[in-house]
C-alpha positions in Angstrom: -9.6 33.7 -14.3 -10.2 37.4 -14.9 -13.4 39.3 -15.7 -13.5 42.2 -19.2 -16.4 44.6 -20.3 -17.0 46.1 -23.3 -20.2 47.5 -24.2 -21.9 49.1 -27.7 -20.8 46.5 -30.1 -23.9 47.6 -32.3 -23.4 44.4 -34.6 -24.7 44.3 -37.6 -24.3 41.2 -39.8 -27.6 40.6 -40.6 -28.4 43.4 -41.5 -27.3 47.1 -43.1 -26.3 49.9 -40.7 -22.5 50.1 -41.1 -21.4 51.9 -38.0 -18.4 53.4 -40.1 -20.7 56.8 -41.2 -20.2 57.9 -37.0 -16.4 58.7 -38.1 -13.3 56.6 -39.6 -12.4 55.2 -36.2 -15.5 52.3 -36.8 -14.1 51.1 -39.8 -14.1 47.4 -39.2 -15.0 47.7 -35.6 -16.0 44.7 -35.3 -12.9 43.0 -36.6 -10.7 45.1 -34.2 -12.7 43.9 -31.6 -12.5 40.3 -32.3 -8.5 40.4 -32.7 -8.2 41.9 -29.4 -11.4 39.1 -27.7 -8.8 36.3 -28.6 -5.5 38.2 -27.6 -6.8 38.5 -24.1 -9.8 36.2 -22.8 -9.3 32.4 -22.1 -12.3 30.2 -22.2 -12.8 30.3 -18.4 -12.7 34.0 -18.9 -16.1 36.0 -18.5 -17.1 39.1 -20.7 -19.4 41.8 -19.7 -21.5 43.3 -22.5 -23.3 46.3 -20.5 -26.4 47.0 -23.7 -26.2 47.8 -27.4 -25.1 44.6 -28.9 -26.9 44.1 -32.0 -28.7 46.4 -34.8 -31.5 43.6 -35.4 -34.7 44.2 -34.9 -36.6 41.0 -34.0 -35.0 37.5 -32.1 -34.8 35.7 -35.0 -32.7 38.3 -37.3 -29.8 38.5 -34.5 -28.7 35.0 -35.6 -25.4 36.4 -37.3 -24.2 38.8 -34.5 -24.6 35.9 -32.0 -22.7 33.5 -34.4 -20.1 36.4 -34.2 -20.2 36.0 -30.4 -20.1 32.4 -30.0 -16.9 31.8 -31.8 -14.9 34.1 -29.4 -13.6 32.9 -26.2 -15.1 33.1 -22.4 -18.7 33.6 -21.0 -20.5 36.4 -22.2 -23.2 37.7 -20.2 -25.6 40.3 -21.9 -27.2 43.4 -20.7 -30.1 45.5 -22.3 -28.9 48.3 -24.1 -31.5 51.0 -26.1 -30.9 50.2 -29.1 -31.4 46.2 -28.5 -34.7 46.3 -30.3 -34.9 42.7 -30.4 -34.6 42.0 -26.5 -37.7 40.2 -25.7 -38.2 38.1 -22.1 -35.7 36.0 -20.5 -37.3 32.3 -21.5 -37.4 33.5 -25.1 -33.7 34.7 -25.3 -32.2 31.5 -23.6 -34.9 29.0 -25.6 -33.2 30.6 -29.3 -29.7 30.5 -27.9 -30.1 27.0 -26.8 -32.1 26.4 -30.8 -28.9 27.7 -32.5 -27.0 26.1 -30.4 -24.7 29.2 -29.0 -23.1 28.2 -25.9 -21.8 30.6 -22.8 -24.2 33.3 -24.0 -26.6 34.3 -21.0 -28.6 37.5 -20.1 -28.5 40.0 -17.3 -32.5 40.9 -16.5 -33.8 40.8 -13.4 -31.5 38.3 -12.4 -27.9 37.9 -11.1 -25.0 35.9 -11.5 -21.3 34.4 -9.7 -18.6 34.3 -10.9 -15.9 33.2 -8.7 -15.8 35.4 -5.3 -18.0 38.0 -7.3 -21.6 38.6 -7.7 -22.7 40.5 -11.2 -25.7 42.8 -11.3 -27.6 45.3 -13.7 -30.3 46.8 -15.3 -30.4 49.3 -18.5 -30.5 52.4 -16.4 -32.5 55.5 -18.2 -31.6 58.9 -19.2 -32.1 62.1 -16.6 -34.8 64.2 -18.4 -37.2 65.6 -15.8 -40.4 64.9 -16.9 -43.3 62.7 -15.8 -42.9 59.6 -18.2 -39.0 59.4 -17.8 -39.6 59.4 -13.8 -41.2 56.2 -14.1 -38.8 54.7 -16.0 -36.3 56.1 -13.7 -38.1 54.2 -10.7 -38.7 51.3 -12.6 -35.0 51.0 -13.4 -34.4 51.3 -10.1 -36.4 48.7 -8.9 -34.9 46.5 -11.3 -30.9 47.2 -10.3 -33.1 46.4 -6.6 -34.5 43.3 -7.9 -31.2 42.1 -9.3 -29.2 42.9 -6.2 -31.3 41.3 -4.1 -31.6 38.3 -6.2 -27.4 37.9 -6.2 -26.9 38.2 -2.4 -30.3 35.5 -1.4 -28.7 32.9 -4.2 -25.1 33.8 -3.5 -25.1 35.2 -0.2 -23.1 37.9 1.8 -19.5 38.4 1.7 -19.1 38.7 -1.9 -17.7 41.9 -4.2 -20.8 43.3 -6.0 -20.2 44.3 -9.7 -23.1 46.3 -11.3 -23.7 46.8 -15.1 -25.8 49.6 -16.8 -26.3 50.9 -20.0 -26.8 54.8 -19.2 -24.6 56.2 -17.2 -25.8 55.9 -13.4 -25.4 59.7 -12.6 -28.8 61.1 -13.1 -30.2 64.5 -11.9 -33.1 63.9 -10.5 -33.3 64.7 -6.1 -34.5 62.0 -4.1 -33.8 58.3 -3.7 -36.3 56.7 -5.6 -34.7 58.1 -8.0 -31.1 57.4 -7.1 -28.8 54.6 -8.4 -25.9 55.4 -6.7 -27.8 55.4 -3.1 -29.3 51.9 -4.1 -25.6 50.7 -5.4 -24.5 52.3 -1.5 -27.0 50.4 0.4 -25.8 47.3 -1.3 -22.0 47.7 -0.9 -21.1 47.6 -4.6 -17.5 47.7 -5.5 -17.9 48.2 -9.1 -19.7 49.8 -11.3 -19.5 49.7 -15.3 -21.6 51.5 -17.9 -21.8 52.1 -21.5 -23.8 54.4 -24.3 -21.5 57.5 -24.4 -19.9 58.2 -28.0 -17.9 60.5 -29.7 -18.4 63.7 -28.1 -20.3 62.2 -25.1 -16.9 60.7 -24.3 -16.4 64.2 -22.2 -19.4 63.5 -20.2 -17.9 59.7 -19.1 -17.1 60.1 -14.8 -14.6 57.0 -13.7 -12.8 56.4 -10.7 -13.8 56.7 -7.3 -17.2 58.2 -6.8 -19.1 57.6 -2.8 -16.4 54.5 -2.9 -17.4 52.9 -6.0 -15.1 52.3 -8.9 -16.9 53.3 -12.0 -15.9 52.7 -15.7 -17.0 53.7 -18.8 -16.9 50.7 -21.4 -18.2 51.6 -24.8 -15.7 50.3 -27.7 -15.0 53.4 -29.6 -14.0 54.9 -25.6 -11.7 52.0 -25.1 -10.2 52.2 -28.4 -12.0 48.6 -29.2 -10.4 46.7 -27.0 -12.1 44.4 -24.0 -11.2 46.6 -20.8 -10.2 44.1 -17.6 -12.2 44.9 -14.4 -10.9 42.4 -12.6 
């Protein structure tokens, strides 16, 4: 069984915000990414979807993006992107995905997951602007990657690899630990890290590899071509 990421679907089947006006290379993104899905993942599979999944706006108009999503292989385990407008709390999500009756469809918020010998983490993550307001998002992102850490290794326990999802890039700016992702990621010996949100041009702003001994990746579609990128 193997684990893939992709992040920044930005689905839009229900309603109008073709992503093919950001250059030629999203012209029937979607479909691309669906031919590889089936090519690669197997039911027992899982899928890693690190934030900007759908265009909709509220629950109820993401109906058609999660139809999309159901019919493709594997477990799919969401993470909040900023442009997921119609993430709402945890007991909501998983209420209207059991109502339509979407199956392996879960969400990564404030919570963890296992999957086989591995322990899956996250939180959205938050841009590196120095200014009052985004310094308390900063620390309140950070207490959220804390809070899902923590939550992994008391239901899980000790022992296992740690992979962490976020939808900014973790490498902020800002001085000081309660500020720092990577320290937190370092305290909690994470192996992995993936992220998502660069495009186009941000593409030259994506760090991967080895950084403080964790593997980072950078998972957005249009950066990996479309394709599901294995992570393990």
């Amino acid at each position: 069984m193997s684990i893939y990421a992709i992040s920044d679907l930005h689905l839009s089947f229900g309603t109008n915000k073709p992503m093919d006006i950001f250059g030629i290379s999203w012209k029937e993104h979607a479909e691309k990414i669906k031919n590889d899905w089936v090519n690669k993942v197997k039911q027992d599979d899982l899928v890693l979807l690190p934030g900007d999944f759908s265009w909709a706006m509220y629950l109820e108009d993401t109906y058609q993006d999660f139809y999309y999503l159901n019919r493709l292989p594997g477990k799919k385990i969401l993470l909040k992107g900023n442009h997921d407008y119609w993430w709402t709390t945890l007991t909501s999500m998983r209420n209207y995905i059991l109502e339509k009756k979407f199956r392996d469809i879960d969400f990564l918020y404030n919570n963890s997951y296992i999957y086989e010998n591995f322990i899956i983490c996250g939180t959205r993550g938050w841009n590196n602007i120095e200014c009052d307001e985004n310094k308390k998002i900063l620390k309140r992102e950070k207490k959220r990657l804390e809070i899902s850490l923590k939550d992994g290794i008391q239901k899980f326990g000790e022992g296992k690899d740690i992979i962490v999802c976020m939808h900014y890039p973790p490498f902020n700016t800002l001085k000081g630990d309660e500020y720092d992702f990577i320290s937190t990621m370092k305290q909690y010996s994470v192996k992995k890290c993936i992220y998502g949100h660069l495009h186009g041009a941000s593409h030259k702003e994506a760090k991967e590899g080895k950084i403080e001994g964790i593997d980072f990746k950078l998972v957005s579609c249009d950066y990996t071509d479309f394709k599901l990128l294995r992570i393990d």
